[in-house]
N, C-alpha and C positions, 0 to 999 in steps of 0.2 A: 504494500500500500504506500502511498506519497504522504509526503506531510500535509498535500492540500486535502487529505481526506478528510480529516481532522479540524479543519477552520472550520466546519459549520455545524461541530457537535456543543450544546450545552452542559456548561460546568453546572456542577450539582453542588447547592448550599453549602458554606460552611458547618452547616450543624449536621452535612450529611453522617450517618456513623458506620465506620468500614474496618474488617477486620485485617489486623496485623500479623507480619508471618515473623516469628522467631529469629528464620535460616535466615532470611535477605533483605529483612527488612519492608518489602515488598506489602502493600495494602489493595482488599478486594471487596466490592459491593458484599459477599457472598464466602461463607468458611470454605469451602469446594472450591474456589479458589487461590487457595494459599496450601501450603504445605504443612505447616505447623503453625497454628492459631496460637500467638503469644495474648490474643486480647481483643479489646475495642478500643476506637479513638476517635474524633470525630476529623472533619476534614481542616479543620482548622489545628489540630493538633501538629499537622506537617506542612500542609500549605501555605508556602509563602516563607517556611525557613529555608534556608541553603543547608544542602544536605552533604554532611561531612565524611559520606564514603561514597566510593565511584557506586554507579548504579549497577548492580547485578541481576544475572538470571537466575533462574529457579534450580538451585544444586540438585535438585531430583531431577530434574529436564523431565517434572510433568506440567510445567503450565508454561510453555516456551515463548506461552504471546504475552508481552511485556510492555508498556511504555512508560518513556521516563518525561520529567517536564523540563521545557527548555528554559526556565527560568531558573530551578533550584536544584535538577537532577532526581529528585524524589521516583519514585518506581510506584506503578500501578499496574494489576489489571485490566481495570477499567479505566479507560480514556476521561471519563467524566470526573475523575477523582483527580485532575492535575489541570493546573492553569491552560500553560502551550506544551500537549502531550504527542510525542512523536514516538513511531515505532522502535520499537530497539532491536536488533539484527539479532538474528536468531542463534543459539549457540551451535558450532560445528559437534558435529556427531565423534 
């Protein structure tokens, strides 16, 4: 997919609340999307800080569809949980 896929999706509330993965840090609408449920936090918890370790994939390489925000680097799932969210390249097999 392009980055222009992305320009005409809706960010979802501050108060949206998305769980967190232990392994990478990584945040998902949805527990079944993450690997290890460390919790909940809402989208204000991460949005909008700069994020102090590079963005990673999912160490199991079971959820390999990724984006990260091009403001802060933050990692999502879900597109709508990050300001300007752009694909993240898939890990090599």
């Amino acid at each position: 997919m392009s980055e222009d896929t992305f320009k005409a999706y809706v960010p979802l509330p501050k108060n949206t609340r998305a769980f967190i993965c232990a392994n990478c840090g990584g945040v998902s609408l949805h527990a079944e999307g993450i690997c290890k449920v460390m919790g909940m936090g809402t989208k204000a918890d991460w949005c909008g800080s700069p994020s102090l370790n590079p963005p990673q994939q999912c160490r199991n390489r079971v959820h390999t569809l990724r984006f990260k925000c091009k403001k802060c680097g933050k990692v999502s799932v879900n597109p709508e949980l990050l300001c300007e969210p752009v694909e993240m390249e898939k890990p090599k097999e």
